[in-house]
PyMOL commands that place a pseudoatom at each C-alpha (Angstrom):
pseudoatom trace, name=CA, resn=UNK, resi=1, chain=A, elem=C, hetatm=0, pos=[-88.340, 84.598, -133.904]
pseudoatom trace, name=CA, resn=UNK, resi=2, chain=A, elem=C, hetatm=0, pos=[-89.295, 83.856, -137.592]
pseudoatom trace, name=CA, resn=UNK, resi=3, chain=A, elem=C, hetatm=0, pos=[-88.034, 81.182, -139.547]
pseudoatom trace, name=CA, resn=UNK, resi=4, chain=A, elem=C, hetatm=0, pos=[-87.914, 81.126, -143.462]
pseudoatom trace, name=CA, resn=UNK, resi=5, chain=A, elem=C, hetatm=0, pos=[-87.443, 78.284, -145.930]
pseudoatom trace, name=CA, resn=UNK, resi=6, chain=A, elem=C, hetatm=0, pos=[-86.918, 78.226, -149.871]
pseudoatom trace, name=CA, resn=UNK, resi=7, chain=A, elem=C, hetatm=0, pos=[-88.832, 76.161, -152.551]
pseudoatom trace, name=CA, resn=UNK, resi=8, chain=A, elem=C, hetatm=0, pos=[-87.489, 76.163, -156.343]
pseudoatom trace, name=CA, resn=UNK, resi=9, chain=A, elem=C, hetatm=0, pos=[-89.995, 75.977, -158.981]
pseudoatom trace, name=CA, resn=UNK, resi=10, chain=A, elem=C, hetatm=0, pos=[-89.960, 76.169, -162.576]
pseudoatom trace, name=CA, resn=UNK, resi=11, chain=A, elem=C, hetatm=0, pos=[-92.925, 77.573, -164.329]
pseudoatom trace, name=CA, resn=UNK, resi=12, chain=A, elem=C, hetatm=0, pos=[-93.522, 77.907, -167.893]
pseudoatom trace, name=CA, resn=UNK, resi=13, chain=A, elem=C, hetatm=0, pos=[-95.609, 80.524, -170.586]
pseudoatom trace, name=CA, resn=UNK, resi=14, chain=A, elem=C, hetatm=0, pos=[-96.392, 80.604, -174.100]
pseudoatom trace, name=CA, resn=UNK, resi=15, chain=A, elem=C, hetatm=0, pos=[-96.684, 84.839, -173.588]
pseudoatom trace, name=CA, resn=UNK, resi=16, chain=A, elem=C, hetatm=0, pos=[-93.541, 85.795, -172.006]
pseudoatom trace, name=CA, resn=UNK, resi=17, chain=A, elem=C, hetatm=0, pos=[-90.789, 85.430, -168.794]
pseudoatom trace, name=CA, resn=UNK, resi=18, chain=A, elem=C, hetatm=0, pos=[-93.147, 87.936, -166.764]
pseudoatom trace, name=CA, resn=UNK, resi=19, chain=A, elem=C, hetatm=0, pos=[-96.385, 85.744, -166.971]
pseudoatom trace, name=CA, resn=UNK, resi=20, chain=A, elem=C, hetatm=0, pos=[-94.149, 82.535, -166.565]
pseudoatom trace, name=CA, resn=UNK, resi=21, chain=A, elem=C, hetatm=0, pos=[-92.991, 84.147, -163.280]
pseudoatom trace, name=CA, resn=UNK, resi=22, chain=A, elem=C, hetatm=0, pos=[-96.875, 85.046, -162.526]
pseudoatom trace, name=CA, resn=UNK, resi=23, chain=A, elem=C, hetatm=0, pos=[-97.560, 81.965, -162.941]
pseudoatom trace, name=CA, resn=UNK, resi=24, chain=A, elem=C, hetatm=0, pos=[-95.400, 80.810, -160.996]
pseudoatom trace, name=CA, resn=UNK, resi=25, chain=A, elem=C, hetatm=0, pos=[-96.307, 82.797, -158.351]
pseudoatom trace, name=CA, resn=UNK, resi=26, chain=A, elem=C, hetatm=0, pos=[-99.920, 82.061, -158.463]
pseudoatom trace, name=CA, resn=UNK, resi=27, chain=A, elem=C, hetatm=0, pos=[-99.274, 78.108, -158.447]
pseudoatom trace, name=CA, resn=UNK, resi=28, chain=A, elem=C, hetatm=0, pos=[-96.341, 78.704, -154.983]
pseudoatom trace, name=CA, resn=UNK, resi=29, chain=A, elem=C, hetatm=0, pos=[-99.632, 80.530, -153.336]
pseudoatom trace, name=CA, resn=UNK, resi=30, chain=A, elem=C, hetatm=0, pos=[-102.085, 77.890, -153.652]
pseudoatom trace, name=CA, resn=UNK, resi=31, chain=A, elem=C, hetatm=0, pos=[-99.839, 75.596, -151.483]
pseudoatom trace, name=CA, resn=UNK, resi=32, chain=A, elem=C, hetatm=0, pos=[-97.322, 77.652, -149.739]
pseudoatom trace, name=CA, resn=UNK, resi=33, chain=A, elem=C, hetatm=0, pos=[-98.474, 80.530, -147.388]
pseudoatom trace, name=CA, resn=UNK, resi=34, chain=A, elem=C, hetatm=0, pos=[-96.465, 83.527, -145.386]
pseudoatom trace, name=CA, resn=UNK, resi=35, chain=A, elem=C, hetatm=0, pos=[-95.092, 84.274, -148.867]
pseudoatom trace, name=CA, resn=UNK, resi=36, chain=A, elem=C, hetatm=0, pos=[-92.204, 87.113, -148.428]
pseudoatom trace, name=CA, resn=UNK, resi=37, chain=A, elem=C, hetatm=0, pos=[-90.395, 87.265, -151.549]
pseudoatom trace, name=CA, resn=UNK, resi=38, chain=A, elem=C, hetatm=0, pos=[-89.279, 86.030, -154.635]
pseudoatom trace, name=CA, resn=UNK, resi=39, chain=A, elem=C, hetatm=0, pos=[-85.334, 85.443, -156.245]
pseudoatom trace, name=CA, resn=UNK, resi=40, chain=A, elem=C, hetatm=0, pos=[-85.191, 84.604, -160.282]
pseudoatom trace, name=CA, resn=UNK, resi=41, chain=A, elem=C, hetatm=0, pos=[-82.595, 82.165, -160.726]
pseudoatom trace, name=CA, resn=UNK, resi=42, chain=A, elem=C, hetatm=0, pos=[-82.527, 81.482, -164.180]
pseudoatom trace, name=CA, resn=UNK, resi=43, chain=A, elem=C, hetatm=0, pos=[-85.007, 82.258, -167.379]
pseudoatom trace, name=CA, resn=UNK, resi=44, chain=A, elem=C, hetatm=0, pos=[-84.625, 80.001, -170.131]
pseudoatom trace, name=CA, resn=UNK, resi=45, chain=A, elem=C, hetatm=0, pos=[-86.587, 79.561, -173.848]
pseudoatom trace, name=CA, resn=UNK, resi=46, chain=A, elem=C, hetatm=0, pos=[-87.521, 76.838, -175.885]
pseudoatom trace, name=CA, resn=UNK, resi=47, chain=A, elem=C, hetatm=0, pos=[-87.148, 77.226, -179.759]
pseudoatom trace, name=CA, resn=UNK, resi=48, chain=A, elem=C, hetatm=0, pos=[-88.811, 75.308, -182.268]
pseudoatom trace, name=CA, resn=UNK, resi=49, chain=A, elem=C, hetatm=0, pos=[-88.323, 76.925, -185.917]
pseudoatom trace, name=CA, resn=UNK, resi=50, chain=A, elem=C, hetatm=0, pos=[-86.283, 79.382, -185.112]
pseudoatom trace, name=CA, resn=UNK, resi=51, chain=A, elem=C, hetatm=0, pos=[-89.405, 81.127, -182.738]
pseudoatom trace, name=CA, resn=UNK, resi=52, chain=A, elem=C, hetatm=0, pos=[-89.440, 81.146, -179.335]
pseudoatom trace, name=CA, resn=UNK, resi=53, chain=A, elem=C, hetatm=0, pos=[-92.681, 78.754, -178.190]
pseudoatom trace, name=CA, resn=UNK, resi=54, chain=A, elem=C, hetatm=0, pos=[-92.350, 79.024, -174.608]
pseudoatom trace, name=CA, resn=UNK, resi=55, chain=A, elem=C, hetatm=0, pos=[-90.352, 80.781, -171.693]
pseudoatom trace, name=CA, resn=UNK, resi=56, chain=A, elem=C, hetatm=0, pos=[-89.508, 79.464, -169.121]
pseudoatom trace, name=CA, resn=UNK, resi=57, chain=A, elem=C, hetatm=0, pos=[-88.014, 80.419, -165.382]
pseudoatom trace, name=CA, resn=UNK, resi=58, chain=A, elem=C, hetatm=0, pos=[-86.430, 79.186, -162.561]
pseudoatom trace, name=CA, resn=UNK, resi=59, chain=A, elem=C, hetatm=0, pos=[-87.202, 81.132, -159.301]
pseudoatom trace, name=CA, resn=UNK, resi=60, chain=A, elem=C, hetatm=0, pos=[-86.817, 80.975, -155.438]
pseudoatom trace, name=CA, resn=UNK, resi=61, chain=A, elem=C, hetatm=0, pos=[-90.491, 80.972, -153.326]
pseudoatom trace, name=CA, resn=UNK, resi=62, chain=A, elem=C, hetatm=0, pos=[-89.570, 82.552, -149.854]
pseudoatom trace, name=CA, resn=UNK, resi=63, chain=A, elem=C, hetatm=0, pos=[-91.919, 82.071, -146.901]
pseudoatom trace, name=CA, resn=UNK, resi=64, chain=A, elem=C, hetatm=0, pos=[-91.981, 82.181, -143.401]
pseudoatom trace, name=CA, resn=UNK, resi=65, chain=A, elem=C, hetatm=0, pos=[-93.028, 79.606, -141.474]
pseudoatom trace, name=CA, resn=UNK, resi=66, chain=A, elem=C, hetatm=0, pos=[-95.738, 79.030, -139.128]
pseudoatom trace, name=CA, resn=UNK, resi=67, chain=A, elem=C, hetatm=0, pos=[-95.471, 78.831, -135.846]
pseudoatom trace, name=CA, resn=UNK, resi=68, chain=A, elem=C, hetatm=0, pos=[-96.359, 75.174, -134.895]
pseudoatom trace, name=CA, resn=UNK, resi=69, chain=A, elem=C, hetatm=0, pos=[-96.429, 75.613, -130.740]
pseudoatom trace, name=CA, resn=UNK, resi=70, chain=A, elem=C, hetatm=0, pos=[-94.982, 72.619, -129.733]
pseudoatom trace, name=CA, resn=UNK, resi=71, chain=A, elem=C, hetatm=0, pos=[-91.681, 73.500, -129.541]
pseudoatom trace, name=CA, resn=UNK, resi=72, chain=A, elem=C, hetatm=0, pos=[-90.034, 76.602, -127.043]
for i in range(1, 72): cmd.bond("trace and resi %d" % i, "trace and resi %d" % (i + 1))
show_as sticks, trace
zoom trace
C-alpha cells in the first residue's frame, strides 16, 4: 500500500508564473523523490513602478513515500 505526503513551497521568477512553477519543481526534485504530482495554490506578483518584477507561486509537491521495511 502506498503512502503520500504534501510539501508547500513557494518559488519565485523574474520571467513568468510558468518558470516560477519550474523552478519550483526543479528545487522539490533535488530533495524530495517518488514525485507524483503537483497542485497550484496560489500565484502572486510583486510590483515595483507600476511593472511586475517578479512572480511568484504557491504550490503543493506530492510524493509517495518509500517504503522503509521496518514496519508490517
Amino acid at each position: 500500500m502506498a503512502v503520500a505526503s504534501v510539501s508547500t513551497i513557494t518559488a519565485a521568477s523574474p520571467v513568468g508564473w510558468q518558470d516560477a512553477l519550474e523552478r519550483g519543481l526543479a528545487r522539490a526534485r533535488r530533495t524530495l523523490r517518488n514525485i507524483t504530482g503537483l497542485r497550484v495554490l496560489e500565484e502572486k506578483a510583486r510590483v515595483e513602478d507600476g511593472r511586475i518584477t517578479e512572480y511568484l507561486v504557491t504550490l503543493q509537491v506530492i510524493f509517495v513515500l518509500e517504503d522503509g521495511g521496518g514496519e508490517g
